[in-house]
C-alpha positions in Angstrom: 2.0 -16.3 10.6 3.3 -12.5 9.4 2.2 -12.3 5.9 -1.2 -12.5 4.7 -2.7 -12.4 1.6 -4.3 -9.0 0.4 -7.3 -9.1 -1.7 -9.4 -6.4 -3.5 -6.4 -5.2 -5.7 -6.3 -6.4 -9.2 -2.5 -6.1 -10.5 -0.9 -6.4 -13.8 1.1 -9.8 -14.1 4.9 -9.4 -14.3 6.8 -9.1 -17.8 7.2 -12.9 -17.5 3.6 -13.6 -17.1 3.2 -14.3 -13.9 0.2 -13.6 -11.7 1.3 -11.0 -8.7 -0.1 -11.3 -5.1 -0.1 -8.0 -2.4 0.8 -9.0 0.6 1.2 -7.6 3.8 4.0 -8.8 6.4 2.4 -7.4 9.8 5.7 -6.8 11.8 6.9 -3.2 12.2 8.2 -1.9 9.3 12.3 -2.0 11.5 11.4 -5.5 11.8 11.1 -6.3 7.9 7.3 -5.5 7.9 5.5 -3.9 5.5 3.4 -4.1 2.1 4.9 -5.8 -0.9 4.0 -7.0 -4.1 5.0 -10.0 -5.2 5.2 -13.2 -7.9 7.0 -16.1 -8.9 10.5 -14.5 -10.2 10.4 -11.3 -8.5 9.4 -8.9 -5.4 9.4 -5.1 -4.3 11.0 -3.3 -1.3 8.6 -3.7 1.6 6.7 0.0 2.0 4.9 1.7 4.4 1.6 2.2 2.7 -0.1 -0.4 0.2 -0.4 2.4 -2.2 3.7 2.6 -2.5 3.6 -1.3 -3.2 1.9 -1.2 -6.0 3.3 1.7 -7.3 6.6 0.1 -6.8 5.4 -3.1 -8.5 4.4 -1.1 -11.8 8.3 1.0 -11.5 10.3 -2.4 -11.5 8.2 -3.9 -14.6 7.6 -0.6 -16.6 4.0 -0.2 -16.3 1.7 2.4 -16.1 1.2 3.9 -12.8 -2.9 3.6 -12.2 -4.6 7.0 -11.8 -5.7 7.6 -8.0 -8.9 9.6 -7.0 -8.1 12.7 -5.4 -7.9 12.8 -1.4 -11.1 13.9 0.1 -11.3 17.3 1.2 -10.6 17.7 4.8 -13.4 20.3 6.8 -12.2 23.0 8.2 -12.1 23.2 12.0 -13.0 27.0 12.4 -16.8 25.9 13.5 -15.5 23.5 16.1 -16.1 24.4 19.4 -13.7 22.8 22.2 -14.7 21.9 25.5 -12.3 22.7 28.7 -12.0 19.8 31.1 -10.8 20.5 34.6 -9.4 17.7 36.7 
């Protein structure tokens, strides 16, 4: 089986009412893979991340995108010290 199930994502039903799942096909995206969001009368485009599901689900029923935390902060690499390997 491809698609399974997502969990841990609460989502907004569609304008008809209908409870929405996230879903995740696991073949390569050029194989019709991807994340989606879907319910009983409609579906998004399949996506790359999960994030661009669900903001895809709230464009096609005119929600509210949800706020997302800012990205952590990466740290910098200046005190990094790189060991050379000889063969």
């Amino acid at each position: 089986m491809t698609q399974r199930q997502l969990s841990g994502v609460v989502l907004p039903d569609c304008g008809n009412g209908h409870a929405a799942r996230h879903m995740l096909d696991v073949r390569g995206m050029s194989a019709g893979g991807g994340y989606f969001v879907e319910c009983q009368c409609r579906h998004t485009p399949r996506r790359e991340t999960a994030e661009d599901a669900v903001d895809s689900w709230h464009d096609i029923n005119g929600l509210d995108r949800p706020k997302r935390e800012p990205a952590q902060r990466q740290l910098p690499l200046g005190n990094v010290s790189q060991m050379r390997f000889t063969r």
